[in-house]
N, C-alpha and C positions, 0 to 999 in steps of 0.2 A: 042404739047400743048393740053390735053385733056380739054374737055368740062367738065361745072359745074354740068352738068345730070350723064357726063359717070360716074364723079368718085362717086357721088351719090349711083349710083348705085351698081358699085364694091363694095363701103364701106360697104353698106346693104349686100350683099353678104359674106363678109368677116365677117362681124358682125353676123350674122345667123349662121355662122360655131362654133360658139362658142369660139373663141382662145381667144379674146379680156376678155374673164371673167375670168380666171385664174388669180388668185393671183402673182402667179410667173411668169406670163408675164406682166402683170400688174408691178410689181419692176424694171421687165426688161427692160422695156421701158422709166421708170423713170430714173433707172441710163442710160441710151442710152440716154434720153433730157440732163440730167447731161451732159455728156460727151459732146454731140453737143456745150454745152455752152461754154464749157473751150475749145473744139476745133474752135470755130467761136468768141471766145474773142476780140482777135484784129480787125477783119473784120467788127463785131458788134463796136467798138469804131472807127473805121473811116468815117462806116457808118454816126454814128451819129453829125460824127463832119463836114462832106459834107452836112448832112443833115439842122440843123441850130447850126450847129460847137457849138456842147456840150461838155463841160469841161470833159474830161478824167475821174477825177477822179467820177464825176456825173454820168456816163456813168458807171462805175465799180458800183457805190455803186446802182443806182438807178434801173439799167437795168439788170445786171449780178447776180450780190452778192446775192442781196435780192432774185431773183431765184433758187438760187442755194441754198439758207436756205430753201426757201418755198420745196423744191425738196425733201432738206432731213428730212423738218419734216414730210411732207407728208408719207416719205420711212417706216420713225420709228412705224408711228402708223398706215399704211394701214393693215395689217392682222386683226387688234383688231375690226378697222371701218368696214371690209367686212363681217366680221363673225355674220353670224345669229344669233339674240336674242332668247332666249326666255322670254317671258312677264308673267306677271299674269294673272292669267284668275279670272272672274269674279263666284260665287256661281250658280251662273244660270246654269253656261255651267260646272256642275259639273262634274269632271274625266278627261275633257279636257284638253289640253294642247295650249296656245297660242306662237305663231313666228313671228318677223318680221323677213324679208329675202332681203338684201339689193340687189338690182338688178341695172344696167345701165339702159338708156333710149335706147340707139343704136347709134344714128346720127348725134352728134352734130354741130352746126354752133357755130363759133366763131369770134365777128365782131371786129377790135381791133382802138387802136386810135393813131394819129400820135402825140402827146404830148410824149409819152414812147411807141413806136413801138414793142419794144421786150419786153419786163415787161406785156405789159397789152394784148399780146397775150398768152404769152406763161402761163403766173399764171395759169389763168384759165383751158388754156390746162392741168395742171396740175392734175386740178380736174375732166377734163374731163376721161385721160387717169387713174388715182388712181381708177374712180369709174366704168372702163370698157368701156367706150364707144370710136366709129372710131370718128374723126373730121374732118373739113372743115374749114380750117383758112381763111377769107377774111380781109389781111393788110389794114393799112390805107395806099394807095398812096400815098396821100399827100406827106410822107416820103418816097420818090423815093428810096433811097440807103439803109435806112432799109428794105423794104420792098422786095428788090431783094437779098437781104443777108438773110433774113428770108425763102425766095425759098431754096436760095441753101443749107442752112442748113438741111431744113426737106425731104428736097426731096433728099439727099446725106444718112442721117441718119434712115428712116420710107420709106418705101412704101405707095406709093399714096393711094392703100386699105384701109390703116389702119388712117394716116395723110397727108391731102392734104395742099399746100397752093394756093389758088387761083390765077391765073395769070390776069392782067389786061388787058382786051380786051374790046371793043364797047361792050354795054349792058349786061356785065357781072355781076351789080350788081341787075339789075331786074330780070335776071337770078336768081342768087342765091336766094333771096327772093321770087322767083314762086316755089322755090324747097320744096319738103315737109318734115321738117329734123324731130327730137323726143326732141331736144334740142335748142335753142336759146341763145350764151351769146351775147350782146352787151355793149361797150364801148364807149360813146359819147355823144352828144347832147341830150337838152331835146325835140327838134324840131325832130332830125333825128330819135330817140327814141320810139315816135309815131309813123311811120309808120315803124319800126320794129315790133310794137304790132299788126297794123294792117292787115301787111303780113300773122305773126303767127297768128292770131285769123283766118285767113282764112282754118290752116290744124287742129286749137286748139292746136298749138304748145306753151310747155311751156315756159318763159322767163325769163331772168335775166337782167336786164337791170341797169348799172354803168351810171351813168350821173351826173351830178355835180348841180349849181347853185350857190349862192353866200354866202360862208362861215365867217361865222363874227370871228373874235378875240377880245375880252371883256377886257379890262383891269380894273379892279376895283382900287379904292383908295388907298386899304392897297397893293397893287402887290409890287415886287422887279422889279421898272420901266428900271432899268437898261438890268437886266434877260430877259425880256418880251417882251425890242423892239429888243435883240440882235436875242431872238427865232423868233420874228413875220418878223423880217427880214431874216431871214434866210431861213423859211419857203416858204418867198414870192420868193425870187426869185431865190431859185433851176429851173433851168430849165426855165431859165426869167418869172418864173412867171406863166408856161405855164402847170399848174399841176391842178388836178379838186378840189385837196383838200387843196389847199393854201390860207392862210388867204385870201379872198375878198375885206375884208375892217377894218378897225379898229374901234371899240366904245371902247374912253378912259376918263376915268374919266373928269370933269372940272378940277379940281386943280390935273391932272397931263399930260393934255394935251403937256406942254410947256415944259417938260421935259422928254417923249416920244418923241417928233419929234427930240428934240438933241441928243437923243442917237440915234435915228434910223440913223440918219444922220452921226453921229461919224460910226455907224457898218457898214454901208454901201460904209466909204470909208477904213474902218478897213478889209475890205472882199477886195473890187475891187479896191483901189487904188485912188486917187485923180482923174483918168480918167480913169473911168469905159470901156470905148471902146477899150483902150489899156489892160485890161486883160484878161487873157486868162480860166481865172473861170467863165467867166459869157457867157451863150447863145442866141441867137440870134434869135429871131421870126420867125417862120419857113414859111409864105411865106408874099406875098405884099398885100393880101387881110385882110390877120389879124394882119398886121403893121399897114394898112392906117385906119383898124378898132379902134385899139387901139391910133392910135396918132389923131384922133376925140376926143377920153377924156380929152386929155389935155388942151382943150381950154375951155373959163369958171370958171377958178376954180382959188384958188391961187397956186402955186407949191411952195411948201415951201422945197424940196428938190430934187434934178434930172431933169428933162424933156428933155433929151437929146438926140436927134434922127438923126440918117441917113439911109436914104429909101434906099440907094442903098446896103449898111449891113444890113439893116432890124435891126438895131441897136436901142432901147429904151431904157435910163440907169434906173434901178431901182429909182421912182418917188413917193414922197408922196404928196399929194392935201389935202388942206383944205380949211376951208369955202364952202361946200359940202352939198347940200340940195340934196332930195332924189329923188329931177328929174333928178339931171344933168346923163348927161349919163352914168359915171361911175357908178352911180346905178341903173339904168336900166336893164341891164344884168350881166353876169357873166363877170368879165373884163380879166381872162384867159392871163394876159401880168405882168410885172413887176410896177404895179402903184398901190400904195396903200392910197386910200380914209380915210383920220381920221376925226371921227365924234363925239364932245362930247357927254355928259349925264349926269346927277344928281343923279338918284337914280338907281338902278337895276332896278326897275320895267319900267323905259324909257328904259333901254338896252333891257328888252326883248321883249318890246311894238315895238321898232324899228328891233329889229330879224323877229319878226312876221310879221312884214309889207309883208316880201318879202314870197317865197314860202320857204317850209320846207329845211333846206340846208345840201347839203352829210355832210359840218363837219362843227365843234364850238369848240373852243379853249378861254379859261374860266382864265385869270390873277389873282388870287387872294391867300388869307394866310387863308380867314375866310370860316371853312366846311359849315355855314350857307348859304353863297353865292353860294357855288356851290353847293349844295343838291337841293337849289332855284331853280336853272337853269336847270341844267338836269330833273328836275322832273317839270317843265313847260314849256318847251322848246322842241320841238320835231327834232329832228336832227337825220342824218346819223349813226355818232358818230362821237370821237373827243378825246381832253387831257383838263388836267386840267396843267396849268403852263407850257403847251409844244405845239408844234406844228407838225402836219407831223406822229409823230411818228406812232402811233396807227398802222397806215397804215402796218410798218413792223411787226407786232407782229401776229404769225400764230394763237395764241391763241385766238385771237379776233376777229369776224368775222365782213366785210368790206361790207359796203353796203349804199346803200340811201333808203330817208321813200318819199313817194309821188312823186313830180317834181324832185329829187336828185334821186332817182331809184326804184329799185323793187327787190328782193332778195340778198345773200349776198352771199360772197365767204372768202379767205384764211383758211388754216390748213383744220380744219374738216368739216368748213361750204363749202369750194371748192366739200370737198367728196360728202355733202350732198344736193348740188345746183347740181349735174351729176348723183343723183343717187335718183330709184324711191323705196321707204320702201314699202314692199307687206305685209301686213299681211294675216297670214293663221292660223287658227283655228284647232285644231286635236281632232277628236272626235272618241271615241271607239265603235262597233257595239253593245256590250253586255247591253249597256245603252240606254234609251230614252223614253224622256218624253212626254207621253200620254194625258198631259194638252194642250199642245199648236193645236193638230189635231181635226180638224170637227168630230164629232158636238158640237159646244159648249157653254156648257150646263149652268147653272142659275150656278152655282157651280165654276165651271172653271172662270165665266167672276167674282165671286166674291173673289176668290183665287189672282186672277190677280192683282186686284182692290187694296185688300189688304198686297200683296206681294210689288207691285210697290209702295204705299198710293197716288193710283191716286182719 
């Protein structure tokens, strides 16, 4: 088991050889993650179902699939993304020629999260390896059996030089945060997030940081109420709930309150069945610290649908609560479980009064028929991003890049924005010897500083 320094350093090593910036090793790599995934398929789906026994087919679509898309779009358009620009050059710099030169950083660290163990490590590796740089994975443990299936994959498929995944040992992870990488992604908390910043501000290493906070879904009056709680529920509880971009809470109209929570309630046993515990689609809180966190919420409030718990499954059925004031604790943080708070409202401008309350959130999902309402909201409302009439989606779409504003994060990733969160643009300037201008050199004289003056209209 080597240490967080040795492989540090070999990856620097190997990184300074130059192999990592090759284009066609760069592909080569990508279809090599490719193949790791369809060869580690099964192992990854038991993983996760030891893990907090995730639905199969959530596990294919959430963890697998959507990697193995992000993989090939990535494949499609890497040569175009690598290839040096040339820009305009400005009249000043007449004759010249301007470039950007996209380059790697070197060294990346990639922290990931135990909610999607393999999804929200490997994405990003994705943009790590696209844009040339060695890595340093540190999984989440939390996900014990992800986490060990995640070793043996990369360390089966890549050399430690080039892709490490960290092993968990005593002070492993103040280790790795003393280390001095060129890169920084993390996936996680807005607490643990900070001193990710902290660490890096010590080498001025740059960061990414994915974190979440509490995502509203807006139903307006004119919505298709039916559509909206089938989506808001659907959204909520992939993964019981346990996702950074799942609706938080619901703001739904006054006069369509009462006809939201019965359809939520119809979709929720239309999904899992009259006894949510007995189906085998729905997963399970992944330990006892963020059960007993989450079944804290349910007291206080009305339960107008679910609250159904057993600690020894770590079992809570999809829950909706009303009568919900904006202490109770469900709205106090991010609730990260399957319980969903419904709040009314009167006009838009209460919906986005109560948005604002809380800090800026990774995502917002917008119910409604009229363009008026939603032009409203995205353009006063400051968010991650999000869907209008949908939920979740966004997230798979490589075209759109994925990221939080404020307390929800700091840079963004998927398709092109992965390339360009791994990858530092150098501009360089090309200038000919046969040319140059004698205005800008000492001494200078009453003439030059009025040339200047008038040139620039300073």
């Amino acid at each position: 088991m080597k240490k967080i320094n040795d492989i540090v350093t070999a990856q620097r090593t190997f990184f300074d050889s130059g192999a990592t910036k090759h284009i066609e090793f760069r592909l080569q790599q990508l279809a090599t993650l490719r193949k790791a995934l369809k060869t580690y398929g099964n192992r990854i789906i038991e993983a996760l179902d030891k893990d907090f026994k995730k639905p199969k087919y959530e596990t294919i679509a959430t963890e697998i699939a959507v990697t193995i898309y992000e993989i090939d779009h990535v494949a499609k358009h890497l040569k175009k993304w690598a290839k040096p620009k040339r820009v305009k050059t400005p009249i000043v710099h007449l004759f010249s020629q301007s470039y950007i030169y996209p380059e790697p950083y070197g060294v990346a660290l990639i922290i990931g999260a135990w909610n999607y163990p393999i999804n929200l490590v490997l994405n990003p590796l994705i943009g790590a390896i696209a844009a040339g740089n060695c890595a340093v994975i540190k999984p989440a443990y939390t996900a014990q059996e992800s986490s060990k299936v995640l070793y043996d994959m990369i360390l089966e498929f890549f050399p430690e030089e080039y892709i490490a995944v960290a092993v968990k040992y005593p002070g492993v992870y103040d280790e790795i945060l003393n280390q001095k990488f060129d890169y920084i992604f993390f996936t996680g908390s807005t607490d643990v997030g900070k001193t990710i910043m902290q660490a890096a501000a010590k080498h001025l290493t740059p960061v990414t940081l994915e974190l979440g906070g509490k995502s509203p879904a807006i139903v307006y009056k004119d919505a298709d109420v039916d559509v909206s709680a089938r989506r808001i529920m659907w959204g909520k509880c992939i993964n019981a709930g346990q996702t950074c971009i799942a609706p938080d809470y619901a703001l739904v109209h006054t006069s369509k309150v009462n006809e939201f929570i019965k359809a939520a309630k119809m979709y929720i046993a239309q999904f899992y069945g009259n006894d949510v515990q007995q189906s085998g689609d729905f997963a399970r809180i992944i330990d006892t610290v963020q059960y007993e966190r989450l079944e804290r919420m349910l007291k206080n409030c009305t339960i107008a649908a679910g609250g159904q718990t057993h600690k020894d499954e770590r079992f809570i059925a999809p829950t909706i609560l009303t009568n919900i004031a904006l202490d109770h604790p469900s709205m106090q943080e991010e609730i990260f479980g399957p319980i969903l708070p419904v709040l009314e409202f009167n006009t838009i401008e209460e919906a986005i009064s109560i948005v604002k309350n809380f800090h800026k959130p990774l995502a917002l999902y917008l119910f409604t028929k009229e363009k008026r309402i939603w032009k409203k909201v995205i353009e006063e409302v400051s968010f991650g991003g999000g869907c209008i009439n949908e939920t979740i989606s966004h997230y798979v779409s490589p075209n759109l890049p994925f990221g939080g504003v404020g307390y929800s994060g700091i840079g963004q990733y998927h398709g092109k924005a992965s390339f360009d969160t791994f990858t530092h643009y150098k501009g360089v300037l090309k200038k000919p010897f046969w040319i140059d201008t004698f205005l800008r050199y000492p001494p200078y004289s009453k003439g030059k500083v009025s040339f200047v003056k008038r040139y620039f209209k300073v």
